[in-house]
Every structure is written in C-alpha cells, then in structure tokens.
C-alpha positions in Angstrom: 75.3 78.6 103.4 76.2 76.2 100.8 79.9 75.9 99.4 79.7 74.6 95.6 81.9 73.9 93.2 82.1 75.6 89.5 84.5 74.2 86.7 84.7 77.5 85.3 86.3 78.9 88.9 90.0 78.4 89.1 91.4 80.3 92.1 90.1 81.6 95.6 91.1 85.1 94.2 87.3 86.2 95.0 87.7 85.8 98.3 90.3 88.1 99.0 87.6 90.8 97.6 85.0 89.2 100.1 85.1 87.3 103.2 81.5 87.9 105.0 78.8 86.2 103.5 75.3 86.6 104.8 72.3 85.4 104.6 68.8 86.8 103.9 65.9 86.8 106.6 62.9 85.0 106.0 59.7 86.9 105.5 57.0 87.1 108.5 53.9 84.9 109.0 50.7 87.3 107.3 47.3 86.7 108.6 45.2 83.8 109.2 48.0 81.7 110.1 49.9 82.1 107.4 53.0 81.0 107.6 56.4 83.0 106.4 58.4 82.6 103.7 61.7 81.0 104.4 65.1 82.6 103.7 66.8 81.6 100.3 70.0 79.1 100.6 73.1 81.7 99.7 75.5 79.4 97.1 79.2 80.4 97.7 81.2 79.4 94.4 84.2 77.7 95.1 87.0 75.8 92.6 87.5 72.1 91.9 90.6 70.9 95.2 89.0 73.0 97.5 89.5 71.9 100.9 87.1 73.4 103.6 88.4 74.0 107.3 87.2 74.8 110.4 89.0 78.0 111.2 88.9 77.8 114.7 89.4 73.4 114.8 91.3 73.0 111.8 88.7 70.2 111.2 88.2 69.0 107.4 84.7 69.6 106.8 84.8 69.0 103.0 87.0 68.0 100.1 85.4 69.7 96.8 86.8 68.1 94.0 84.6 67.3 91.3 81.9 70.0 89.4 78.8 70.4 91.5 80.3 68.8 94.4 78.7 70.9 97.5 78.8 71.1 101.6 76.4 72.9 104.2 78.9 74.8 106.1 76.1 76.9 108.4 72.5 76.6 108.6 70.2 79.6 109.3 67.4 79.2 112.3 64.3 77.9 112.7 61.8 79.9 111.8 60.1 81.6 115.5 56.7 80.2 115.9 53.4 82.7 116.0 50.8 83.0 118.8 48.5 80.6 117.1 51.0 77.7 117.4 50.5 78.3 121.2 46.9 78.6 121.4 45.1 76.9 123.8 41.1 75.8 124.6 41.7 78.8 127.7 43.7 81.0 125.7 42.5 80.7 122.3 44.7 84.3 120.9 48.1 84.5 123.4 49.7 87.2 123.3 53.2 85.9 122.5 55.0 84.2 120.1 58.8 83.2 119.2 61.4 84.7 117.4 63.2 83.4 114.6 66.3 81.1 116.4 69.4 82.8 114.7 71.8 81.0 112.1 75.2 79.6 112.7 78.0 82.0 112.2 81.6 80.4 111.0 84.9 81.3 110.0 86.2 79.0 107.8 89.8 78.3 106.3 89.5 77.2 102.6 92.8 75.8 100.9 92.9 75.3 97.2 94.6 72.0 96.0 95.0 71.8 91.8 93.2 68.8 90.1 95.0 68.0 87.4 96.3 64.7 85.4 100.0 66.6 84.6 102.1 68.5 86.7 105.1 70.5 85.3 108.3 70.9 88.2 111.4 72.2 87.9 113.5 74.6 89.1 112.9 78.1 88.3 113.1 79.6 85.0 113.7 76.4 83.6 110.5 77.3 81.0 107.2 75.5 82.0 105.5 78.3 81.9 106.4 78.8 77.8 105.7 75.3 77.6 102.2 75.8 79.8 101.5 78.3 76.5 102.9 76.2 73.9 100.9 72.9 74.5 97.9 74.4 75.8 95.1 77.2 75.5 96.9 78.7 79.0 98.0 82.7 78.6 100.6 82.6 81.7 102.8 85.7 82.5 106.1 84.7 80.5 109.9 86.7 81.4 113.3 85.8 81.4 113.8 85.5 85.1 112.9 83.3 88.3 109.4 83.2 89.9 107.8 84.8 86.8 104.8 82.5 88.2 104.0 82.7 91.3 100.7 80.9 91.4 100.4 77.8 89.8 98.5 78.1 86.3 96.2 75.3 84.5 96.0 75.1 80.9 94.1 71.9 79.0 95.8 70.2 76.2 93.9 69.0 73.1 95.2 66.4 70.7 93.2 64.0 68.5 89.9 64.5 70.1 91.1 64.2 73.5 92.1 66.2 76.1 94.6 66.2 79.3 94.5 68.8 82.2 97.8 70.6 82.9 99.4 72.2 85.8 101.9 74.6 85.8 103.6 74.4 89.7 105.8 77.5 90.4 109.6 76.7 90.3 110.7 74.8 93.1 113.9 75.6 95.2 116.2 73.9 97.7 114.0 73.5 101.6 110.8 73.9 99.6 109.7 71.1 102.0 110.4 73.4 104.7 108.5 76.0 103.0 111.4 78.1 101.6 109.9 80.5 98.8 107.1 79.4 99.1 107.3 76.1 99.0 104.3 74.1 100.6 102.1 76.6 98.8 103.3 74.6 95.6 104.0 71.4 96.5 100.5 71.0 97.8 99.3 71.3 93.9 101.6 68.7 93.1 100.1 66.1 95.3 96.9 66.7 93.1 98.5 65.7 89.7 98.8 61.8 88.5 101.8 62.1 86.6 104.6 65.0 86.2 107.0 66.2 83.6 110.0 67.1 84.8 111.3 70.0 82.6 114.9 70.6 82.8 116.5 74.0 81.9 119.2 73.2 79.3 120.9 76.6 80.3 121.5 75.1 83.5 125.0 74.7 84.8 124.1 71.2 86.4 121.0 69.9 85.0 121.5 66.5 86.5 122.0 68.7 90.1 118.2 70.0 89.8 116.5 67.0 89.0 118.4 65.4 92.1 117.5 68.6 93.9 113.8 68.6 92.8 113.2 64.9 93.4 114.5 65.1 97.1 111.9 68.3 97.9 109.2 66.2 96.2 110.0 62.8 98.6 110.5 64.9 101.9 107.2 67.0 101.2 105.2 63.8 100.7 106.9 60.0 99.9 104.2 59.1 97.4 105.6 62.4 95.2 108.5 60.5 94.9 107.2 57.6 93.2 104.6 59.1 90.8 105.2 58.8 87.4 107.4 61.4 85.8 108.5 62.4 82.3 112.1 63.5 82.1 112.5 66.6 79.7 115.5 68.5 79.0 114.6 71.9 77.2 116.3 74.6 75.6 117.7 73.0 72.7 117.4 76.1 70.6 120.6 77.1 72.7 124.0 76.2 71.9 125.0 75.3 75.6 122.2 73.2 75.7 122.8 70.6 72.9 126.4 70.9 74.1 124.8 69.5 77.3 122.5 67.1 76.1 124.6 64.5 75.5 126.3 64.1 79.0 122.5 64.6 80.4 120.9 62.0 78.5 124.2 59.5 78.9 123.6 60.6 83.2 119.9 59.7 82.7 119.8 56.4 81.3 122.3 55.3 83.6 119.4 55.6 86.0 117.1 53.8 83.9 116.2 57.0 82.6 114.9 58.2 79.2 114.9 61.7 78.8 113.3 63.8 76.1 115.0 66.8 75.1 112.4 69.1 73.2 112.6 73.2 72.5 109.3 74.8 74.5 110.6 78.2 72.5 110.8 77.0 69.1 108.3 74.1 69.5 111.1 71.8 68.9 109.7 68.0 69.5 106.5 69.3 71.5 103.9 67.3 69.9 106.3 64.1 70.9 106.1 65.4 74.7 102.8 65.7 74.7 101.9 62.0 73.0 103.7 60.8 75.6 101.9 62.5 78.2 98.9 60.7 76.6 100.5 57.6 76.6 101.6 57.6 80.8 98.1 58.5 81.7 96.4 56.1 79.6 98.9 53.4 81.5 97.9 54.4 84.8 95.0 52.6 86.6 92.0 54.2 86.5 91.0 56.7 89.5 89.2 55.1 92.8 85.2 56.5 91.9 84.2 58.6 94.6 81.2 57.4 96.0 80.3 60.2 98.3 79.9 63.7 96.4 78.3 65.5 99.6 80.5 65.6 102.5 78.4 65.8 105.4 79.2 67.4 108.6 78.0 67.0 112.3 78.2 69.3 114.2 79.6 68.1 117.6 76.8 67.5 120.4 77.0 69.7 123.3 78.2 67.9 126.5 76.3 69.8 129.3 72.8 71.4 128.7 73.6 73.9 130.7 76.1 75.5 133.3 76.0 77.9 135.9 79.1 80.6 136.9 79.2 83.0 139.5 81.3 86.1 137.9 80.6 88.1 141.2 79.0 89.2 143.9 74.9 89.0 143.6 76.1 88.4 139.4 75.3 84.8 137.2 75.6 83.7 134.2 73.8 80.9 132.4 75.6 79.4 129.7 74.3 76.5 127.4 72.9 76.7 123.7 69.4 75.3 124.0 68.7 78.1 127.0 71.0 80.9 125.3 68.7 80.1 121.8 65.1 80.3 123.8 66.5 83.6 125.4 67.1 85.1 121.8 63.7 83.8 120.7 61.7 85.8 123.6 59.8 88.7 123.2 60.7 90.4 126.1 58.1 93.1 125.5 55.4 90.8 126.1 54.5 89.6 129.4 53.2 86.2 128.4 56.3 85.5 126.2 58.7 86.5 129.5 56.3 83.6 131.9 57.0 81.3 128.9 61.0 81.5 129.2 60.5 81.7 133.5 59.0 78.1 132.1 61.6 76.9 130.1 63.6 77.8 133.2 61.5 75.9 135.2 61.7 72.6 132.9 65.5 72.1 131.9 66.1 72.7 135.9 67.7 76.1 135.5 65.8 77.8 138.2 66.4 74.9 140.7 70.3 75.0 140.1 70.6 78.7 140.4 68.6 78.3 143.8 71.2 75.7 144.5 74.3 78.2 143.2 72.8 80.7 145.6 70.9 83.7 143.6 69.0 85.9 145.7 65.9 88.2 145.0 67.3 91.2 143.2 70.5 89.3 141.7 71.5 90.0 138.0 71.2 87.2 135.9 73.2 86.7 132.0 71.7 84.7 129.9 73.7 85.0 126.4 73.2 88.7 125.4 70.2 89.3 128.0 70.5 90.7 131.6 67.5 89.5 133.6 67.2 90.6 137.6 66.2 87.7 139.7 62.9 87.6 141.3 61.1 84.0 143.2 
C-alpha cells in the first residue's frame, strides 16, 4: 500500500467515502515450477501537506508535501513457497507446501496541512473569501455572514507570467488556539504558508481590536506565526464607514511601524497593488531549505521477544510471537507433511521445550494466533 501524492488532489474529502483499502492476491504457482504472479502495489492518492500517522502510536510516518512524494505504509506477504522448493534427494515430490504469509493491516490517521506561499486571516466575514475569488481562479462559497468557509480554500494567482499559491484560512475567533470554532483545524493551514495578508473588515467596529485579536491566536498556536511576514490590508472601502475609518486605522498602524493597504475586494478597488506586493514579500524571502529526502522511509519496530508463552487456564496455552503466529498461518493443516514441518519449526525456535517447561500435558489445547492445536509428545 503506497500513499502518493497528486497536485491535482486538494482535500482528504475521498476518504470520508472510503476508508478500507485492500489489496489484490497474487496468482498461484502453475506447473513445472512455475512461479506465481505477484499482487499489484494498490496507489492511494493523497494531497500535497499530508501528514501520515500511526493511528494506534500517533507516530509520524510521513510528511507528503511535494507532487509524487510517496510512503509504503503496509506491505503484503511473502509469497508461500510450493513443494518443489522443499524437495529433497529422499523426497523428491513432498507433499506440502507454504501458504502465502499475509500482509500488514493498519489504521492510519492522515491530517491535511495547506502548502501555500500566501495565507489570508482575519476575522470572520471580514471578505477573504471575495478576495480568494477576485485575485485568483478560486470559486469559494461567497455570503454576507460569518463562517461562510468552513474549510480552508486554495486559489493560484497569475500576474505577468508568474504565479503565487493562495490560501484562504477560515475566519479566526477569540481561543482559536484552544480550539474554539474550530480553531486548530485552521491554524494548522497557517503554519504551511510563508507569508500572510491580514485582511481587515472595514465594517468593523474596532479594526485595530481584530488585528490585535488575530495576532495573539496566531503567537499562542505556534510563536513562529507570529513573526512571519504579513501584509496589513484594510478592506471595504466601497463602504462609507469604512473610509470614515481608514484614517484612524492607518494613523493606529504606522504608529506600529505599520503600513497598511486599504483596497476594495468587492469593487476591485486597488487589487492589483495587493497582489504586487504579495509578489514583492515572497520574492524577499529566502529561498526554501531543498528537501533532500522525497521518500519517507519507515521501520517498522523489531519485536523484542520471539516468542512468549501464557497459560489462560487449566490444560489451555497460548503461543504468542509473530515469526511462529506467521508459520502457523502458512501451514497447510490438511497435509500431514506440512503439520511435521510446523511440529519442526516448533522444535527449532525452542517452542516445544518451553511449553514442556510451562507444563503442557498430552491432550492440552494449544493457541497459536487463529489455530487451536491439542498437544501430543
């Protein structure tokens, strides 16, 4: 199972459809030693930011962020070997053979991060969504109240020849850090983006109030936030309480060190000067560190014991440990020569010596991962 990532893919949205994914069996081995065909790899599409967890570790097994970046998350068995493998000069047809080992089976947590150079915050209903549709080829559900968006939309941005990936983040309130509507579930797209324009809504009562309030949630979510590079934009200014506002806005702002834009997402009012200056602060940030590694690789932990032994009753044992569990799946129980073979394997990883030791007797039941054996010396 291979998790790979498409450009064209921009949300997990498929996977609330589908959450089992199998894979194929291999074909058998035909005749004169022929061997079978092996099982097809199953490719499981995935967008740019996805991160990859263990579901049951929380472990990071990936971090898929560039096209065609890919991870092995489970591996399907060997292939069982047939009775010519285990011919011998005395036994030159055996009548046994192996079973195919069976794959790995894995829940896993995928979270989906936003790549994108420009982020757009504020609080909501302050209008980056209409600006999202203004500047770029993005179609995001538009209406004149809060948490129109409630998933963060991308759009790209063209101008002369070039081209700038944008990020519409859901509207942020107070305790988003916390969470509080839905909070970390936007703020985690934010720490993806290399600059931010910080759109204000001119209809505001207290403009100056939600940039203070937005820039705090950004610092307590994650202290770098707080220092990325942001554009300062006051919209609106088709409305007459907003360019009554601008004024005292702009004076607050530059106070700070600040100098705001004020632009009018609605009537396109000074958009292509917000979006030359998006230009300009990502062409004076330092280039992004290349990433070397583009295929995560993942070990899967060694197992500490071989093999152990419980007693779950009387006369009743169980035999845990994966190499034994595996050669027990791989048996042909049918066959008499394929059971000696396992009574073998017993023999050789000391299994049958440490159930002696544990205290088995003749006609005790035996587990041994899905198989119930009765125990016979």
């Amino acid at each position: 199972m291979i998790l790979r990532v498409n450009p064209k893919i921009n949300t997990l949205i498929a996977f609330t459809r589908q959450i089992h994914f199998k894979g194929s069996p291999g074909a058998r081995g035909g005749t004169s030693t022929k061997t079978g065909r092996s099982a097809r790899d199953v490719i499981i599409e995935v967008p740019a930011g996805t991160i990859v967890r263990d579901a049951d570790t929380d472990e990071i097994l990936a971090d898929l962020v560039r096209p065609g970046d890919s991870v092995i998350v489970a591996k399907g068995g060997r292939g069982g070997r047939g009775n010519a493998r285990f011919a011998t000069s005395n036994a030159q047809a055996p009548r046994y053979a192996e079973k195919g080992e069976p794959g790995e089976e894995r829940w896993l947590n995928l979270e989906l991060r936003l790549i994108a150079d420009v982020g757009i915050v504020g609080v909501p209903n302050a209008g980056k969504s209409t600006l999202l549709s203004v500047i770029s080829n993005a179609k995001p559900k538009i209406a004149n109240y809060p948490f129109t968006t409630l998933e963060p939309q991308l759009g790209v941005v063209l101008y002369d020849n070039r081209d700038l990936v944008v990020a519409d983040i859901p509207g942020l309130v107070e305790g988003a850090h916390l969470g509080v509507g839905l909070g970390h579930a936007f703020l985690r797209h934010v720490t993806r983006t290399r600059a931010l324009v910080h759109l204000l809504d001119g209809a505001s009562e207290d403009p100056i109030a939600d940039f203070n309030q937005i820039n705090v949630e950004l610092s307590l979510y994650d202290e770098r936030l707080g220092t990325r590079p942001q554009i300062v934009v006051f919209n609106k200014m088709d409305l007459p309480e907003a360019q009554e506002r601008w004024p005292q806005v702009q004076k607050a702002l530059r106070k700070r060190g600040i100098e705001p834009m004020a632009i009018s997402a609605a009537t396109r009012q000074d958009v292509t000067k917000l979006i030359q200056q998006m230009f300009t602060v990502i062409d004076e940030l330092p280039p992004e560190p290349e990433i070397i590694e583009t295929m995560p690789l993942y070990e899967l932990p060694q197992e500490e014991l071989p093999f152990e032994i419980e007693r779950i009753g009387s006369g009743t044992y169980r035999v845990l440990g994966k190499r034994i569990e595996r050669a027990a799946k791989m048996t042909y129980w049918d066959y008499d020569e394929a059971v000696l073979r396992f009574q073998r394997t017993l023999d050789v990883l000391g299994i049958t010596a440490a159930l002696r030791e544990a205290g088995v007797q003749e006609g005790d039941t035996v587990y041994i991962g899905d198989h119930e054996l009765e125990w016979s010396d």
